[in-house]
C-alpha positions in Angstrom: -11.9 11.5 -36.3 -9.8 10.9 -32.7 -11.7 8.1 -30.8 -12.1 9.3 -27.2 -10.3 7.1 -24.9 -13.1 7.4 -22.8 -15.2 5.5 -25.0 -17.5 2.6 -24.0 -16.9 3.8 -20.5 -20.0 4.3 -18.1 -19.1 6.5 -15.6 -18.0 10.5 -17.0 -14.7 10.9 -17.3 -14.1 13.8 -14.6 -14.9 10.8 -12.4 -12.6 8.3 -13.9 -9.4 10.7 -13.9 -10.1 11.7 -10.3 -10.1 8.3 -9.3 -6.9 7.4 -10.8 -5.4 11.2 -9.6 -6.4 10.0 -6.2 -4.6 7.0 -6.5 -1.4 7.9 -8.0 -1.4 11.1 -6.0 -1.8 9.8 -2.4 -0.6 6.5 -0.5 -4.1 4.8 -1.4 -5.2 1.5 -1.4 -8.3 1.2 -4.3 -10.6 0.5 -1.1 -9.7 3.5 0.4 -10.1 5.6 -3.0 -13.5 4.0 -3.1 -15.0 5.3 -0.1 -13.2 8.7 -0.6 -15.5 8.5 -4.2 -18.5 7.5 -2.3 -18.2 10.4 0.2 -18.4 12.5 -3.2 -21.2 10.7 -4.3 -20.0 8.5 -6.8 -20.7 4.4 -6.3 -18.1 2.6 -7.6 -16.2 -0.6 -7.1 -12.5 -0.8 -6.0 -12.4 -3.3 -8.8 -13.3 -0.6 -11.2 -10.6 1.7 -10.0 -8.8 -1.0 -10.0 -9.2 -1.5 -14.2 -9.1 2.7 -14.6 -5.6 2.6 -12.7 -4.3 -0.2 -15.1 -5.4 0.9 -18.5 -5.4 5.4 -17.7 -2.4 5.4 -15.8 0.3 4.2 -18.4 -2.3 6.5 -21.4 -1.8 9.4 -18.9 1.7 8.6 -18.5 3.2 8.4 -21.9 0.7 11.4 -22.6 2.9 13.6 -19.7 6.3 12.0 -21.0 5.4 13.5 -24.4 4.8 17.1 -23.1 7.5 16.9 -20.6 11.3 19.0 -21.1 14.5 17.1 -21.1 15.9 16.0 -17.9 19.6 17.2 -16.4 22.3 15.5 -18.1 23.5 14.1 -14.6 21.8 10.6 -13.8 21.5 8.7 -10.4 21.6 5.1 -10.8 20.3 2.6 -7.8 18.6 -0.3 -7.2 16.7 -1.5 -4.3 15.0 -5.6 -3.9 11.5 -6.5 -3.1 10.0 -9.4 -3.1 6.8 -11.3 -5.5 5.1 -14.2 -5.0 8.0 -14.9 -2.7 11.4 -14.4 -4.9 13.5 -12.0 -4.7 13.6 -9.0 -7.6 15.3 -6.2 -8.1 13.7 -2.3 -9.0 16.3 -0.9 -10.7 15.8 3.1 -11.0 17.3 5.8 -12.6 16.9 9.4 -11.2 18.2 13.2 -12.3 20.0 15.5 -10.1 16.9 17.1 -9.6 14.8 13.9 -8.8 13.1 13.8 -11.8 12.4 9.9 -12.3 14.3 8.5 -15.5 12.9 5.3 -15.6 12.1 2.3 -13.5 13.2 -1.1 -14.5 12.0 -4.6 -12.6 14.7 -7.3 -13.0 15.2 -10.9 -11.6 18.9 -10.3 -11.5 21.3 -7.8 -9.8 24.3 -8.2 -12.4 25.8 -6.5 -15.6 23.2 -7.6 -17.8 20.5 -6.1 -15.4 22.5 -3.3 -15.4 23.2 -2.9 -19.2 19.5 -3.3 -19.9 18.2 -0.5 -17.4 21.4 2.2 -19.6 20.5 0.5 -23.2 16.5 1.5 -22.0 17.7 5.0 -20.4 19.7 5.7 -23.6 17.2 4.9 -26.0 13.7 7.1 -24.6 15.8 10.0 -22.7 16.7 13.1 -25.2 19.9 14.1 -23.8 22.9 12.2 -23.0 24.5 12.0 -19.8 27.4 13.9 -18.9 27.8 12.4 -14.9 26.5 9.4 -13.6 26.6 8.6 -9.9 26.7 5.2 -8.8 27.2 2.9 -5.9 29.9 0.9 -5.6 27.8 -2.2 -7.3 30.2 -4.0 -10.2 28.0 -4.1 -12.5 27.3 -0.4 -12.8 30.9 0.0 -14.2 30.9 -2.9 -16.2 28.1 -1.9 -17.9 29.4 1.6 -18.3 32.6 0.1 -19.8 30.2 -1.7 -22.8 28.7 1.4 -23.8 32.2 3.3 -23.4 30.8 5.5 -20.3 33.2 4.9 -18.1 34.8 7.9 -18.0 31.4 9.1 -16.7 30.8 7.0 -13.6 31.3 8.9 -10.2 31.3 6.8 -6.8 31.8 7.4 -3.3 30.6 9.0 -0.5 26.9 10.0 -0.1 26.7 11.7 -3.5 24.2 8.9 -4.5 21.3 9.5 -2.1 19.5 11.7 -4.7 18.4 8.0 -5.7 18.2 6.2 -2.7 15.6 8.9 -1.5 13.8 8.3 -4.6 12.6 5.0 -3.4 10.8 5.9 -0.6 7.1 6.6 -2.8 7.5 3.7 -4.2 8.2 2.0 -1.2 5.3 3.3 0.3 3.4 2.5 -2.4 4.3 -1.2 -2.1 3.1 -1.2 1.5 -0.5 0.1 0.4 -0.7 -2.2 -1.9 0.1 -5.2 0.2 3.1 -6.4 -2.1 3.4 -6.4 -6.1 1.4 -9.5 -8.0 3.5 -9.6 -10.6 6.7 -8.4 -12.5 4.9 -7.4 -15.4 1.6 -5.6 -13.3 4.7 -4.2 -10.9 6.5 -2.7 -14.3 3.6 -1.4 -15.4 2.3 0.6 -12.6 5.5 1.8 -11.1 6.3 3.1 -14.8 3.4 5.1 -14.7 3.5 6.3 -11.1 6.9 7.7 -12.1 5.8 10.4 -14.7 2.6 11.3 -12.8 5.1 11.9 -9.3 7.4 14.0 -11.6 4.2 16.2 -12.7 3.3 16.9 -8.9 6.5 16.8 -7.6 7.5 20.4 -7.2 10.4 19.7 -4.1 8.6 22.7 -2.5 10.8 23.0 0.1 13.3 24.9 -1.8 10.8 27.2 -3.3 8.9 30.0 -2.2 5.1 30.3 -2.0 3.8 32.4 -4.9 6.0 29.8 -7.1 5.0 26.8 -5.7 1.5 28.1 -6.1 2.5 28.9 -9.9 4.0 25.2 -10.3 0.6 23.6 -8.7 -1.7 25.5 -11.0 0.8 24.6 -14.1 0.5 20.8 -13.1 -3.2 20.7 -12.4 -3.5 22.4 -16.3 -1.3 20.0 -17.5 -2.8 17.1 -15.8 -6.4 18.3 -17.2 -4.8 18.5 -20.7 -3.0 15.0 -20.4 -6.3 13.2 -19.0 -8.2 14.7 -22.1 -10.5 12.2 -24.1 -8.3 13.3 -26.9 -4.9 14.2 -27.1 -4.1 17.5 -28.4 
């Protein structure tokens, strides 16, 4: 028998995967998600939501990567610095042509081998190969290309890579709320998982009409009640 992964858990969990909805969903701070749980009559501790976020949100996210369809074969690579506990880092991203999130990827370094890691990672957990990928006009993008014998894929110039840049402004956001990253490894975690729960949500509505955005919203809020099940179907 399938162990809930609810288990040993005081609070129901309807209340534990609306906290971390809100959170993931919303620019939130865990204070503010607090108060917004209180006002529904629920007393809990930031510091709870704070431990629901870190353990649910990867389960939930692996969960929706498991359920989720292949991405487009064109991939936008880009890769913007932040900075913890004062040094600079690098979140290198990878995005479709539809601005489906690929994979995140938070590196001390900005050369080839930062680069190679982030296409050896992309390579391995995607389930379709690339046919175009855009890139700036960063070195290492094409020397890395060159190891895997991509090159002939690489496409640079212009503005065709702002399909990525764009991407970054959740996360972005995100790292405001949250007053800075801690950590590599507590920033890797959480921006993996904020990835696959913005691609659930993130229906681009603005090129779609109403009736099928209402359509998309009701699939995602099924899906997201199936994913945040106590057991996985």
């Amino acid at each position: 028998m399938k162990t809930s992964i609810y288990s040993r858990h005081r609070f129901h969990p309807d209340v534990i995967k609306r906290a971390v909805w809100l959170y993931f969903q919303f620019n939130l701070s865990f204070r503010d998600v607090e108060e917004l749980m209180i006002e529904r009559g629920v007393d809990v501790s930031y510091e709870a939501i704070r431990r629901w976020v870190d353990k649910f949100g990867s389960t939930y996210a692996k969960r929706i990567k498991c359920r989720s369809e292949s991405p487009s074969p064109v991939w936008h690579l880009d890769e913007v610095y932040t900075k913890i506990n004062g040094k600079m880092v690098y979140l290198w991203r990878a995005v479709d042509d539809e601005g489906t999130v690929l994979d995140v990827v938070v590196q001390r370094r900005r050369n080839t081998k930062a680069a190679t890691r982030l296409l050896r990672k992309l390579l391995k957990k995607q389930d379709i190969k690339p046919t175009r990928i855009v890139i700036d006009k960063l070195g290492s993008y094409g020397a890395a290309l060159k190891i895997f014998g991509m090159k002939h894929l690489q496409d640079v110039g212009g503005r065709k890579n702002n399909r990525a840049e764009c991407s970054h402004v959740p996360i972005r956001r995100r790292e405001r709320k949250s007053q800075k990253f801690r950590s590599i490894k507590n920033a890797q975690k959480l921006l993996s998982a904020h990835g696959q729960i913005y691609n659930l949500f993130n229906h681009r509505r603005h090129l779609i009409s109403r009736n099928t955005f209402r359509k998309f919203r009701q699939q995602a809020n099924a899906n997201w009640d199936s994913v945040t099940a106590p057991v996985c179907a």
